[in-house]
N, C-alpha and C positions, 0 to 999 in steps of 0.2 A: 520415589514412587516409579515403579517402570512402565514404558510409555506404552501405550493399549495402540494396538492396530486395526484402525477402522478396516470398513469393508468397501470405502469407498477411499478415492484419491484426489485431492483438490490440488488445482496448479492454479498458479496465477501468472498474470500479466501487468503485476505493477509494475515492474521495473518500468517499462514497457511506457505506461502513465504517468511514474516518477520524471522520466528522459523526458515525455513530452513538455510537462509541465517547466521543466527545467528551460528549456528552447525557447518557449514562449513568454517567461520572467524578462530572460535575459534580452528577446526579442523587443519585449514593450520596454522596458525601463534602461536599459543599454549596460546596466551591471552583471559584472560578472557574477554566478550564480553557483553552488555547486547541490553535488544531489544530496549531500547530508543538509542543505538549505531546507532543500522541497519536502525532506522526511521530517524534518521535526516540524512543520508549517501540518504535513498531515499528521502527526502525532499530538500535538497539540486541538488541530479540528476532530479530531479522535478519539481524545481525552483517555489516551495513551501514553505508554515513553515510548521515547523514539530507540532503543533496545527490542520493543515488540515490533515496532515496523521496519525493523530489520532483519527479525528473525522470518517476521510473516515476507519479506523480502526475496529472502531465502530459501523460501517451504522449508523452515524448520517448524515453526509453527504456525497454527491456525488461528485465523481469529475468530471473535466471537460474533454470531449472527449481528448483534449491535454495531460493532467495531466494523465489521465488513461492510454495511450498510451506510456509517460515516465516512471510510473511505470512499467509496463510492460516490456516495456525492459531493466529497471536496473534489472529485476530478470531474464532476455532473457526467457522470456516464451510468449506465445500469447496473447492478451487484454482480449480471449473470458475466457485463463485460472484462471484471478483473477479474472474477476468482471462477474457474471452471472445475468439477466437479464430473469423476470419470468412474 
């Protein structure tokens, strides 16, 4: 199916939240951590595979109003603060 071009442009800033979260594992529990840790931990609170949260990672894909809204709050921050919308 070939891929339809909105009229609009969503970037994110997970990575952004992924690195944080990263920092701060590793800060409280003293183990080493890495970032495919922290994507399948939010894929999993997601009730995604962690292939979507790589892609959504990537802006290759979007996610879905549900799925952005669970990300969002496994990093307790606002939907508007990861995914921005131009």
């Amino acid at each position: 199916m070939p891929k339809v071009k909105l009229p609009y442009e969503v970037k994110n800033n997970l990575n952004y939240y992924i690195t944080r979260e990263l920092g701060e594992k590793m800060a409280r529990t003293g183990i080493k951590y890495y970032k495919e840790n922290v994507m399948e931990d939010v894929a999993k609170y997601s009730g995604v595979g962690v292939g979507n949260i790589k892609r959504i990672n990537r802006n290759i894909a979007q996610p879905s109003l549900g799925v952005a809204l669970k990300i969002a709050e496994y990093f307790n921050v606002k939907v508007e603060d990861v995914f921005k919308i131009s």
